[in-house]
N, C-alpha and C positions, 0 to 999 in steps of 0.2 A: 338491192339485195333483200329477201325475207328469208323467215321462217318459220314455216307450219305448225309448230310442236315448241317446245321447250326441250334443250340437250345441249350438247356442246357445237361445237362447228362443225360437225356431219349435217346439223339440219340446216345450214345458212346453203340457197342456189339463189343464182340468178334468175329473173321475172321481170314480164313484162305486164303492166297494171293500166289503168288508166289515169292519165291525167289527174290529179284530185281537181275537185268542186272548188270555187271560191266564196266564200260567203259574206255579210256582211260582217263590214269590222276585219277582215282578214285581207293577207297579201298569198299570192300565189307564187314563190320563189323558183329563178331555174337555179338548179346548186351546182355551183363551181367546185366548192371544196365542202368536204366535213370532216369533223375530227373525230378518232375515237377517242372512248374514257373510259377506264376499268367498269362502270356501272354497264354499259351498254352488254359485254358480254356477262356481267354478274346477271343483269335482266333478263338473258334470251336463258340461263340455265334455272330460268325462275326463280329467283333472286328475290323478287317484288310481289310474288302470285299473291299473297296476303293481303296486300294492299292496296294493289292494280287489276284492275281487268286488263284482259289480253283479248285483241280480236284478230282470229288468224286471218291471214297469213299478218306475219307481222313485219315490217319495215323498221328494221334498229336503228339508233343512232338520232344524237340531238344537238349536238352542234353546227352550225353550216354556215357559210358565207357563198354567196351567191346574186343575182339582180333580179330585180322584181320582174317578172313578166308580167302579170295583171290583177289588179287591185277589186276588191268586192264591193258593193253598193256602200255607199256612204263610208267609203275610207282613203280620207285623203291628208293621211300624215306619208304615205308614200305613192310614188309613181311609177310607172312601167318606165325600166331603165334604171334607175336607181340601186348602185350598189349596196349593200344590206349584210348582215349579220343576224343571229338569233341563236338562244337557246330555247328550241323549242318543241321541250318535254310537255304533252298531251296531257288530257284526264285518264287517258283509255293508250296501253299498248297496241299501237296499231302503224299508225302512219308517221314516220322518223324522217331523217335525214339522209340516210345512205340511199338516194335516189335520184335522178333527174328533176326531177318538181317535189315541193313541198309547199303545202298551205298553212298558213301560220297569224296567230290573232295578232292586228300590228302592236298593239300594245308590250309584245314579245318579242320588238323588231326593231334595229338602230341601222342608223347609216353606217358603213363602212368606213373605219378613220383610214382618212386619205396616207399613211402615214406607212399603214400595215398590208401589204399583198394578200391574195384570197388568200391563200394558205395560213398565214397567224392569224388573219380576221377569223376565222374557219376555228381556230385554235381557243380563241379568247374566250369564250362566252361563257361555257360550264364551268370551268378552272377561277375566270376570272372572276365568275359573278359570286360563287361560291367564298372567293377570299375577302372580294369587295364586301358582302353582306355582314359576312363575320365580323370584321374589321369593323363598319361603321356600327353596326348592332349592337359591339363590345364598349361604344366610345371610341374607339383611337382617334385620337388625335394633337396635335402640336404638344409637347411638353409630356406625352404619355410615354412611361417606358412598358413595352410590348414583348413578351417569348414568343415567338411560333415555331411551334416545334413543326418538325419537316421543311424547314426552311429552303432544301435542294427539289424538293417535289413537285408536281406539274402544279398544284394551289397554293405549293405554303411559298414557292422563289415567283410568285403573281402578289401573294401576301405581304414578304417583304418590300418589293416595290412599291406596292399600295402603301403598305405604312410607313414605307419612308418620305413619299411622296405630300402625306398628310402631316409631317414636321415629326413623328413619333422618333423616341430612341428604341433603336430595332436590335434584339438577342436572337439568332437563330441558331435552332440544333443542327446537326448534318452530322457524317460520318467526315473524318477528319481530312479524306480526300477532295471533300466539297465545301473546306471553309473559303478559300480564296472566291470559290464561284457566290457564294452565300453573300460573301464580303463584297464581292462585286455587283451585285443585286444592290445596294444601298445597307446592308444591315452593317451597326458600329461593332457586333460583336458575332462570334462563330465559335459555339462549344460543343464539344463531343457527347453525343449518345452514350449508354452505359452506366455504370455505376459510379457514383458522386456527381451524376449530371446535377442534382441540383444544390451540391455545396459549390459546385464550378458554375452555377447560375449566381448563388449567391453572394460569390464575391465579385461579380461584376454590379449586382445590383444587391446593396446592403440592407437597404429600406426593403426591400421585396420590389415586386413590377408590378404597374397597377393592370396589367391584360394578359393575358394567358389565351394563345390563341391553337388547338390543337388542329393539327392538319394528321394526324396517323394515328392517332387511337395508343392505349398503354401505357399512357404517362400522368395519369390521374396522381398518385404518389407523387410524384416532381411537382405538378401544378399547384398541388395544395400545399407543399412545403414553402413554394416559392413565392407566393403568392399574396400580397403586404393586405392587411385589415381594411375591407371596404373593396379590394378589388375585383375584379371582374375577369368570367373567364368559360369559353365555350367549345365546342367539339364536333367536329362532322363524323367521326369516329367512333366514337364513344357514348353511348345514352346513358350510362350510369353518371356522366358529369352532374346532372340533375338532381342525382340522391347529395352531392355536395356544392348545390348551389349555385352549378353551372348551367348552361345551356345546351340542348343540343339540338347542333343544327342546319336545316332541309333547304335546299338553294331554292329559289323563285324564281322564271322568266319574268321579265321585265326589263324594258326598252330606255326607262330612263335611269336606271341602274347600268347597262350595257352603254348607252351616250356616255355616260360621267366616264368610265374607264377607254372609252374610244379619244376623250379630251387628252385623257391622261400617255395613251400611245402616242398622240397626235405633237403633244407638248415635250416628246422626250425622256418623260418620266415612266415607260411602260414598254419594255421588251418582253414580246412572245416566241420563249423558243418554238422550232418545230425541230425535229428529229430526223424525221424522215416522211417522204410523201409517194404513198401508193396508188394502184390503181384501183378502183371501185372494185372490180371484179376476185382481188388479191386480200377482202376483209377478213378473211381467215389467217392471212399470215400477220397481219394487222395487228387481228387480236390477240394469237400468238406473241406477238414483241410487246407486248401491253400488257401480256399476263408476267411477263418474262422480270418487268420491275427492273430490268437494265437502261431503259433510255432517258436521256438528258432532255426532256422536249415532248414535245405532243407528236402523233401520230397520226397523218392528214390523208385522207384519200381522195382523190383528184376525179369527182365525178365527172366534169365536162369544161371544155377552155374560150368556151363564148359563151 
C-alpha cells in the first residue's frame, strides 16, 4: 500500500514496487503481519512534514512481524528463516511495513517470542516499546508506586503489564467500564477519569507515587498534584510535561529493547490484544477503526501466510 501526496485515505492504492535492496547491517523481511497505529494515518495526513522528509510514493506503516528472507553483508545476528519482529520507523518517510518485503537495520530487529502468533508479534513492537522505554527511563521498578494514565489503551494496558511485571505497585485510569480489564492487566488499583481523579489518586496513594506515567495527554494538573517530592514522571502526549519537570517522550527502534519484552510474552507476563485482523488491501477501513478510538486491541493486517 502507498501514497503519493499527503490527504486522507483517498490517496492510499495499491502498488507494485520492487523488491528493496539489502544492505550491510540490514535484514530483508517477507511480512506476515503488520500492525496499525494512530501515528501511521496521523503521518500520511502530514502529521510529521516538519520533521520528516517524505519520499514519494510512500509505503506507511511500522510495525511487522514476518521471516527473514535474506540478510545484508556482514549481518549475522539473523538468518534466512528466522521468525522476527521490528519497529521499524526509518530516517526518511518512504519505505514502511504495509508491504510484502521490508528491509530493516538488524539492530531494529528481535526474534519472534515463540509464545505470540505473527499477528501479536505484528502488534507488540510500537505500543510495546513505547511503554517498555517510559517505564524503564522513569525508574520503575520493584517497590515503586507507578499511575499510568490510559491504563485500558493500546500502551498504557502493555504499560501496566510492564510494570507489574517489574515488581511496581501499579494505579491505573480508565473509564469505569474498563476497571476489571485494567485490573486484570496486573494493575492493584483502577480509578475513574474526570473530576477528583486526583483526590481519588490520593487516597490510594497518601505519600504521593514516585512515577507518573502519561499514555493520553491532559492530565498534567493530576500529575503534579499527585505526584510525592523527588518523583519522576513523563508523557508521550504532552511536551508541555517538560516546562514542569517532566519528560517527553519519542519511542526508539531497538532490538534489545523488543528481546526484553518478547522474554516478558514468552514468560507469561505479556498479553498482546489484537482486535481484529484485515486484509492488506482493506487499510483504509483499518484506519477507519483506529481513528474510530472504539477498539480493545491492536489492528493487524495480514500481508501474506508463508
Amino acid at each position: 500500500m502507498t501514497y503519493d501526496r499527503y490527504g486522507d485515505d483517498s490517496v492510499l492504492h495499491l502498488t507494485d514496487l520492487p523488491t528493496p535492496k539489502v544492505g550491510p547491517g540490514e535484514v530483508l523481511v517477507r511480512v506476515r503481519r503488520a500492525a496499525v497505529n494512530p501515528v501511521d494515518w496521523k503521518v500520511m495526513a502530514g502529521g510529521l512534514d516538519e520533521l520528516m522528509d517524505a519520499w514519494f510514493p510512500v509505503v506507511p506503516g511500522c510495525d511487522a512481524a514476518g521471516v527473514v528472507e535474506r540478510v545484508g553483508p556482514d549481518t549475522t545476528e539473523f538468518a534466512p528463516g528466522d521468525g522476527v519482529m521490528t519497529y521499524a520507523r526509518k530516517d526518511v518517510l518512504h519505505a514502511g511495513t504495509f508491504a510484502e518485503y521490508v528491509t530493516i537495520p538488524a539492530r531494529a530487529v528481535a526474534r519472534k517470542p515463540a509464545s505470540l502468533d505473527f499477528d501479536a508479534a505484528a502488534a507488540l513492537p510500537l505500543a510495546g516499546l513505547t511503554a517498555w522505554q517510559v517505564l524503564t527511563r522513569l525508574g520503575v521498578d520493584r517497590g515503586t508506586t507507578v499511575l499510568v494514565h490510559g491504563a485500558a489503551g493500546g500502551v498504557g494496558s502493555l504499560g501496566v503489564q510492564i510494570a507489574a511485571a517489574r515488581g511496581a505497585r501499579v494505579i491505573g485510569t480508565a473509564s469505569a467500564a474498563h476497571h476489571d480489564h485494567v485490573r486484570g492487566l496486573g494493575a492493584d488499583a483502577a480509578v475513574e477519569y474526570g473530576e477528583g481523579l486526583a483526590e481519588r489518586v490520593r487516597r490510594l496513594a497518601p505519600d504521593g507515587v514516585d512515577v507518573v506515567a502519561d499514555f493520553v495527554g491532559g492530565v498534567l494538573p493530576v500529575t503534579t498534584a499527585v505526584l510525592r517530592p523527588g518523583g519522576r514522571h513523563g508523557s508521550i502526549a504532552d511536551p508541555s510535561v517538560e516546562q514542569a519537570g517532566g519528560h517527553w517522550f519519542w519511542v526508539r527502534p531497538d532490538g534489545a529493547d523488543l528481546a526484553a519484552l518478547g522474554s516478558l510474552a514468552d514468560s507469561g507476563r505479556l498479553r498482546v490484544p489484537v482486535a481484529a485482523v484485515l486484509p492488506l488491501e482493506e487499510l483504509a477501513e483499518a484506519f477507519a477503526r483506529s481513528r474510530s478510538g472504539h477498539t480493545r486491541g491492536k489492528i493487524v493486517l495480514a500481508v501474506a501466510d508463508r
